[in-house]
C-alpha positions in Angstrom: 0.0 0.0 0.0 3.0 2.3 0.8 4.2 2.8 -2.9 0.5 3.8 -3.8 0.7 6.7 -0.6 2.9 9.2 -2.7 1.3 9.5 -6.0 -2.2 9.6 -4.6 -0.9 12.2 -2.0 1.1 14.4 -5.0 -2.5 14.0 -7.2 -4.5 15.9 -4.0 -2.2 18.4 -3.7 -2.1 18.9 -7.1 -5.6 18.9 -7.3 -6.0 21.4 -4.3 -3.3 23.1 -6.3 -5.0 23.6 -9.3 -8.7 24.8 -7.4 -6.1 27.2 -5.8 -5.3 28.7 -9.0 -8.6 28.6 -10.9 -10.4 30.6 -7.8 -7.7 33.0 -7.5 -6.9 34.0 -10.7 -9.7 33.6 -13.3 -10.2 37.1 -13.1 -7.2 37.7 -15.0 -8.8 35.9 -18.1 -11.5 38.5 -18.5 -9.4 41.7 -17.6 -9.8 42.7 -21.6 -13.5 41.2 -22.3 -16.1 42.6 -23.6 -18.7 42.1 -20.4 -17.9 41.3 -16.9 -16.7 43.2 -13.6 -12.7 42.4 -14.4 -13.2 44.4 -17.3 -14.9 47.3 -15.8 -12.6 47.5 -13.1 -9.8 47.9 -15.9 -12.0 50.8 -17.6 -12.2 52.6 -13.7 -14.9 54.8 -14.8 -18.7 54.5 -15.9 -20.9 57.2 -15.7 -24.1 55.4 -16.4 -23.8 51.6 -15.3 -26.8 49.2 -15.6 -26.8 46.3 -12.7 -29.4 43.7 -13.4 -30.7 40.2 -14.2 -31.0 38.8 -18.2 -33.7 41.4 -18.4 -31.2 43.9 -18.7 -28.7 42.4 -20.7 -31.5 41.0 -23.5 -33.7 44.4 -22.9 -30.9 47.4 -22.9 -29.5 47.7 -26.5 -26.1 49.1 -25.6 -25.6 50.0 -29.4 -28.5 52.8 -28.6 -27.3 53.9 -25.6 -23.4 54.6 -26.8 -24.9 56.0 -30.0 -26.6 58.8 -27.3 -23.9 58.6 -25.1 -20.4 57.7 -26.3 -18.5 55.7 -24.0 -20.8 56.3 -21.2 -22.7 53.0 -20.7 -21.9 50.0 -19.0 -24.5 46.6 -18.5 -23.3 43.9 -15.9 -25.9 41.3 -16.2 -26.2 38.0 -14.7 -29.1 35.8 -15.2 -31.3 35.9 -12.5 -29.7 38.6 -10.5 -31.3 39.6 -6.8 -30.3 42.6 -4.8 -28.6 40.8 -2.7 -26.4 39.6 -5.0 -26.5 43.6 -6.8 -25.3 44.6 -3.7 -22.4 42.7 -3.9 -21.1 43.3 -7.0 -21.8 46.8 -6.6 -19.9 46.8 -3.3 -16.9 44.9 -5.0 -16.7 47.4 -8.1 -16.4 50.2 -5.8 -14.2 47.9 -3.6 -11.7 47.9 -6.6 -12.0 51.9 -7.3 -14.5 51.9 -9.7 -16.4 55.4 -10.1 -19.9 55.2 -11.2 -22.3 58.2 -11.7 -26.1 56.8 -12.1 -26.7 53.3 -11.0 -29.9 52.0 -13.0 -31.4 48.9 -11.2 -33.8 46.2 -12.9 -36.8 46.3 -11.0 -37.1 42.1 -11.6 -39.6 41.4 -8.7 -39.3 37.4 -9.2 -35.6 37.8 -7.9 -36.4 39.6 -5.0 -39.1 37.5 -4.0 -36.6 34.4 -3.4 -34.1 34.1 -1.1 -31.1 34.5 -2.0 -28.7 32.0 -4.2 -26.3 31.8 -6.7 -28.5 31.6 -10.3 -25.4 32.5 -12.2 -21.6 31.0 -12.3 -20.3 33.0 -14.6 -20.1 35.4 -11.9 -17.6 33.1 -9.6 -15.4 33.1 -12.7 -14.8 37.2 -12.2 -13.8 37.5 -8.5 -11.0 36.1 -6.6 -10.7 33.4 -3.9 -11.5 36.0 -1.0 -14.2 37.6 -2.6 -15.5 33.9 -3.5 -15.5 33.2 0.4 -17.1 36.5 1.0 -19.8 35.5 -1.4 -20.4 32.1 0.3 -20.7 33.7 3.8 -23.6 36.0 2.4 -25.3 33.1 1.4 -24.7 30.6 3.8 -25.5 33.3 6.7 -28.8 34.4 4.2 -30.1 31.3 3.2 -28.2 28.2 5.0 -26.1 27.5 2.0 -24.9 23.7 2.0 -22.4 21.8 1.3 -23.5 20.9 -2.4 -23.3 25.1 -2.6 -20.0 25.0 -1.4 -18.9 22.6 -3.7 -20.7 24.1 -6.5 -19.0 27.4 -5.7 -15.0 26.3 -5.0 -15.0 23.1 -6.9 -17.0 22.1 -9.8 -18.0 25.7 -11.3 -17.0 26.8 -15.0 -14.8 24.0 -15.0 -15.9 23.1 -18.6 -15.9 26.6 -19.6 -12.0 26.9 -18.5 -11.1 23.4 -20.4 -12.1 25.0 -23.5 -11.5 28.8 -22.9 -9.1 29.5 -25.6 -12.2 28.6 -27.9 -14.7 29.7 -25.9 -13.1 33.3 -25.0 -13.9 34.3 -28.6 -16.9 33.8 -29.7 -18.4 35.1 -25.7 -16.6 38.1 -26.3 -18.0 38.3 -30.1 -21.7 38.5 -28.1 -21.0 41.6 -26.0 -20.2 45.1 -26.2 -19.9 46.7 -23.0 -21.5 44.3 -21.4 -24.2 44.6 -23.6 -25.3 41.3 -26.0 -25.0 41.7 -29.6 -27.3 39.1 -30.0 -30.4 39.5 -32.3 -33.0 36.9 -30.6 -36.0 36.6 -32.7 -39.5 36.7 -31.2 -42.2 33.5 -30.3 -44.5 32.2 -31.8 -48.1 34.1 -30.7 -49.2 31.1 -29.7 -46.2 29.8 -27.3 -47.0 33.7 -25.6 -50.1 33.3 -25.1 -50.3 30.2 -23.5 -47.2 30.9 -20.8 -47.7 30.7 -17.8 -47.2 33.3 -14.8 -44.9 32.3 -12.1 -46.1 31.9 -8.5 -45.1 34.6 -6.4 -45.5 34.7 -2.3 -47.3 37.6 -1.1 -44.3 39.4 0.4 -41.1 40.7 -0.8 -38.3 38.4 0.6 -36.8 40.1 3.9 -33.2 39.7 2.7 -33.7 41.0 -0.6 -35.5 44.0 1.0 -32.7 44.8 3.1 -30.1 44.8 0.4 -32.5 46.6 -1.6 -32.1 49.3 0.7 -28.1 48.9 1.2 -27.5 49.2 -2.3 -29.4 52.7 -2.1 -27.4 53.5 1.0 -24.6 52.2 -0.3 -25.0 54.2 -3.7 -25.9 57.4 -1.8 -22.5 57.3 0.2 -20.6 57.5 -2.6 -22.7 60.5 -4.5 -24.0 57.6 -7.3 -27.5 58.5 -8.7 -29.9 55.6 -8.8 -33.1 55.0 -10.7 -34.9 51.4 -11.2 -36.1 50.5 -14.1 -39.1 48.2 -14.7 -38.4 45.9 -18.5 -41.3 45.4 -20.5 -43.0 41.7 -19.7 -45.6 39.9 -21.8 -49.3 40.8 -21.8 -50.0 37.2 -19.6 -47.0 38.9 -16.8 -48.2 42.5 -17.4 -51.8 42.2 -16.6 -51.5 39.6 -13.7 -52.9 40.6 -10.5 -50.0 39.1 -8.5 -47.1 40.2 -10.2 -48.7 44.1 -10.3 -49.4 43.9 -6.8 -46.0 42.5 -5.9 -44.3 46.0 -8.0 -46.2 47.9 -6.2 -45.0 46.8 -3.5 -41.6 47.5 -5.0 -42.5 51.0 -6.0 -43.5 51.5 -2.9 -40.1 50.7 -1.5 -38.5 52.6 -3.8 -40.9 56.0 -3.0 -40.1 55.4 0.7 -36.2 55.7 0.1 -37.0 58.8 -2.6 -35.7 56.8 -5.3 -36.8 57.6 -8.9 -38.0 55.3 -11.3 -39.4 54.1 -14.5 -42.3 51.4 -15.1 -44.3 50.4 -16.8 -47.4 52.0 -18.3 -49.5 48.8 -17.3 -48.1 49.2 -13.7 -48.5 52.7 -13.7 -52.5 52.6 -14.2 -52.4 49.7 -11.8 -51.3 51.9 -9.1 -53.2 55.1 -10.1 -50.5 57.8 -9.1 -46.4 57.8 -8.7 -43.9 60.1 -7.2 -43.3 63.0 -9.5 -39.7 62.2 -9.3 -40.8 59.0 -11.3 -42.1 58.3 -14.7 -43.7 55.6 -16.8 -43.7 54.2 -20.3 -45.6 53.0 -23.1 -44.9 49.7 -24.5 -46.6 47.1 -26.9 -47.0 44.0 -24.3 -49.0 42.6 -26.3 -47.1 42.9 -29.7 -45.5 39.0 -30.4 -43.0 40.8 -32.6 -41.3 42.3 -29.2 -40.8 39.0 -27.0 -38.8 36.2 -26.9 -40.8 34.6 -24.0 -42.9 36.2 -21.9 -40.2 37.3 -19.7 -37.3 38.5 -22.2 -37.4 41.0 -25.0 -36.6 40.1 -29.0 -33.9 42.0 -30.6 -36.6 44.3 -32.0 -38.2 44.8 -28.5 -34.4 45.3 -27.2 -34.4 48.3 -30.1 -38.3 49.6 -29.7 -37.8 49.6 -25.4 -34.3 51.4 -25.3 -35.1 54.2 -28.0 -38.5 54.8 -25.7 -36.9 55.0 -22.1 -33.7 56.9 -23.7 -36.0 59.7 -24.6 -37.4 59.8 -20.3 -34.0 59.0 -18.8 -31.2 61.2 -20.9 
């Protein structure tokens, strides 16, 4: 048995090794991306900087918003993003020097609804082995975070993705600008909209998600950042529902008791009868099958018809 004792003994440490090194340093690989905190962080400026879930990232045409704005525009998007997690990565950015003027903050009420969890790993792959751990405490200490979480986060994450980065690296970055996709998704079929369904929501905004709600205004405010939430267009099925309109007005209601501005939806808007006058609302086709992908996401032409209509209320 001895002579089997040193090479399985060098293979740990060399695995441990190698987990070392992938958690540490996988920052460095997207330093000169084309989305992503490392690449921000490189930039060291944004004035207008866009923190949200794949709302943002398939409803924000960034190609609009530099044409306005040159050079001024920045979308960090992870799928599923909650303000917990928003917090965090704003807290990291400025962390690592970053200056931001006007935070703009997807109003996704299904993420803040939830408690709090990791929806995407893509994140893990832009922050370092401290940060990581920091990460893990905030959801271990939020939502009791297991083992399989643990091991999910330090050990088996993007390990595919880093096997075949020198191909994959490419054609990612080919799909972003700024953080923004370059992707053109086309719209469903009326049908497939029609018949989606609404997810179940719980009649109260999730407590942790509240409270980083309000440290991420707090947390903006100390450092002189603007913020303003923005509500993304949903399908006529989401729009209209009773629940999800009475859980955004819960949110808008949050956001009127910190004096935060912010811009929804016309749909939402009527729902509640009156907003701040700080705040404004839009007009959007929800019902137009040309504009959605799925009930939740926008097409590339929705992406276009949204971001030319809430450019003209927010610049």
């Amino acid at each position: 048995m001895n002579k089997f004792k040193k090479p399985v003994i060098i293979t740990f440490f060399f695995c441990i090794l190698i987990l070392l090194i992938k958690n540490q340093f996988s920052p460095l690989l997207l330093a000169h991306s084309s989305y992503g905190m490392p690449a921000l962080i490189r930039q060291g400026k944004i004035e207008n900087l866009y923190i949200g879930s794949s709302m943002f990232r398939q409803g924000l045409d960034i190609k609009i918003l530099e044409n306005i704005m040159p050079d001024k525009n920045y979308i960090l998007a992870y799928n599923g993003n909650q303000p917990a997690l928003e917090y965090y990565q704003l807290d990291y950015l400025l962390k690592n020097n970053v200056k931001i003027d006007h935070l703009y903050i997807d109003m996704y009420v299904y993420s803040a609804w939830e408690a709090p969890e990791l929806s995407d790993e893509k994140l893990l792959l832009e922050i370092g082995l401290k940060e990581k751990w920091d990460l893990w405490n905030l959801l271990h200490n939020e939502s009791q975070a297991d083992f399989e979480h643990f091991f999910r986060m330090f050990i088996s994450s993007n390990n595919e993705l880093l096997l075949t980065w020198p191909l994959n690296s490419p054609l990612i970055n080919s799909q972003f600008y700024k953080g923004g996709a370059l992707t053109t998704p086309s719209n469903a079929k009326a049908d497939v909209l029609a018949h989606s369904s609404v997810p179940v929501i719980e009649s109260n905004m999730n407590e942790v998600q509240e409270y980083y709600i309000h440290q991420i205004i707090q947390l903006a405010q100390n450092h002189n950042i603007s913020v303003t939430f923005i509500e993304t267009p949903k399908y006529a099925v989401i729009a209209s529902n009773d629940s999800y309109l009475s859980a955004m007005k819960k949110y808008v209601q949050l956001a009127d008791q910190e004096k935060v501005p912010y811009l929804i939806s016309e749909n939402t808007a009527h729902f509640l009868g009156n907003i701040s006058s700080a705040s404004d609302y839009y007009a959007f086709g929800h019902e137009n099958t040309d504009y959605f992908m799925d009930s939740m996401h926008l097409s590339y032409n929705g992406r276009v018809a949204f971001t030319e209509i809430i450019s003209s209320k927010l610049f």
